[in-house]
C-alpha positions as CSV (number, residue, x, y, z in Angstrom):
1,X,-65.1,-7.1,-2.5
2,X,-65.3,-5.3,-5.7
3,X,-68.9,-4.2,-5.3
4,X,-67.8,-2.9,-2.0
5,X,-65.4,-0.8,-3.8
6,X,-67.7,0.6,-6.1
7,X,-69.9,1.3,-3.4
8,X,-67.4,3.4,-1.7
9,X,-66.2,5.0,-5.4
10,X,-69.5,5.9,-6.6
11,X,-70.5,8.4,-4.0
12,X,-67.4,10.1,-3.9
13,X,-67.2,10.3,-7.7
14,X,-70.5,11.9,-7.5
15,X,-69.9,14.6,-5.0
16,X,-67.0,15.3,-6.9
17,X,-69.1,16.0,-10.2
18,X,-71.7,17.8,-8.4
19,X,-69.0,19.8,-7.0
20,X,-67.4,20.3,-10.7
21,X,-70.6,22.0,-12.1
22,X,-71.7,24.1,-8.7
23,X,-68.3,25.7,-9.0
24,X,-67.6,26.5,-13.3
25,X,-67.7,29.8,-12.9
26,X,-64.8,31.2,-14.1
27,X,-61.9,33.1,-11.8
28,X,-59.2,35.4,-12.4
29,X,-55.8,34.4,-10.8
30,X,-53.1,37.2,-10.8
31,X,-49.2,36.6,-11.5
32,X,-46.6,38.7,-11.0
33,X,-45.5,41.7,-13.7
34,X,-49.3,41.7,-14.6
35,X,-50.1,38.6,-15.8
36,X,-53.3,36.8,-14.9
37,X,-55.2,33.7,-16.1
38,X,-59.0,32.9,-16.1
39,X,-59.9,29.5,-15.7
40,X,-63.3,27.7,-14.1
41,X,-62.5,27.3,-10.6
42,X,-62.9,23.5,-10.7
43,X,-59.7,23.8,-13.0
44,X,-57.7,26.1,-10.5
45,X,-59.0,23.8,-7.4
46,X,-57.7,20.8,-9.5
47,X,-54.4,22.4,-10.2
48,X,-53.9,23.2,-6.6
49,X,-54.9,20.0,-5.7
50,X,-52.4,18.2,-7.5
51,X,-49.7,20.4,-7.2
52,X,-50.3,20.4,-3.8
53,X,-49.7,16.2,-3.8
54,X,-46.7,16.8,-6.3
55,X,-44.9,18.8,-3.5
56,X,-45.9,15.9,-0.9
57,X,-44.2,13.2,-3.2
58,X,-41.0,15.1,-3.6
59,X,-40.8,16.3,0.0
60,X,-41.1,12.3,1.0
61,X,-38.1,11.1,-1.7
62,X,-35.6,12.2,0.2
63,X,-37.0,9.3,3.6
64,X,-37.8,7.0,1.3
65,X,-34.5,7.1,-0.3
66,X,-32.7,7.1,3.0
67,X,-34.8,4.5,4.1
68,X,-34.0,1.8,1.1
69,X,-30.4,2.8,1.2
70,X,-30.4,2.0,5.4
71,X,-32.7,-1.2,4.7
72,X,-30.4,-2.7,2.3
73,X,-27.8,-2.2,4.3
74,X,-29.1,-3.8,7.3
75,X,-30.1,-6.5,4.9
76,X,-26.1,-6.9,3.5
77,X,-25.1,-7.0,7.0
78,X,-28.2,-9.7,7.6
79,X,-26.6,-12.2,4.9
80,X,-22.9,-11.7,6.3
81,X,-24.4,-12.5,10.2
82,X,-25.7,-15.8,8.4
83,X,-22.9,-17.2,6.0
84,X,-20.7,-15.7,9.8
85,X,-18.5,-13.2,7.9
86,X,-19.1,-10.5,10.6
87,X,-19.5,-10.1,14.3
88,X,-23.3,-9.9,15.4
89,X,-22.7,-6.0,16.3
90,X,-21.5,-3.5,13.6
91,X,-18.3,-1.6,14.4
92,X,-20.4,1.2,14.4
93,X,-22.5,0.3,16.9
94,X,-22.8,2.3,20.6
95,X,-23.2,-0.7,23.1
96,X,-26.0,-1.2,24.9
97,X,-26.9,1.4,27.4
98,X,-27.7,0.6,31.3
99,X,-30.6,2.9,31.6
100,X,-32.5,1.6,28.8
């Protein structure tokens, strides 16, 4: 399995590197009030790229938190059903409609 793995890594490392040194020449990205920044485009496309995933993480935090605070509440409400604290159907609970 883990030569398969570095069969699958190897070429895309590659491209990757080949990629790098096609595209060193160096760019000029403008800021506002005149500011600007040279940097090899490899750099910039890197910076892109990861800021680009950074946003991703942070735009998913606020499911995944919503998610683990619903899942261990199902889970509580799991562990009362068994020791038979609670009714099988929250309070909260719409009953079950006709139609579906």
């Amino acid at each position: 399995m883990r030569a398969f793995t570095w069969v699958l890594i190897l070429p895309v490392f590659l491209f990757l590197l080949v990629f790098a040194t096609k595209n060193s020449q160096e760019v000029d990205l403008f800021f506002f009030f005149g500011m600007a920044w040279k940097a090899p485009m490899v750099i910039v496309l890197f910076a892109s790229f990861v800021a680009g995933v950074a946003f991703g993480m942070v735009a998913l935090f606020g499911t995944l938190f919503r998610q683990r605070r619903e899942l261990s509440k199902l889970r509580k409400q799991q562990r009362q059903q068994e020791t038979g604290k609670t009714p099988a159907l929250p309070d909260n609970t719409p009953p079950p409609s006709e139609f579906a």
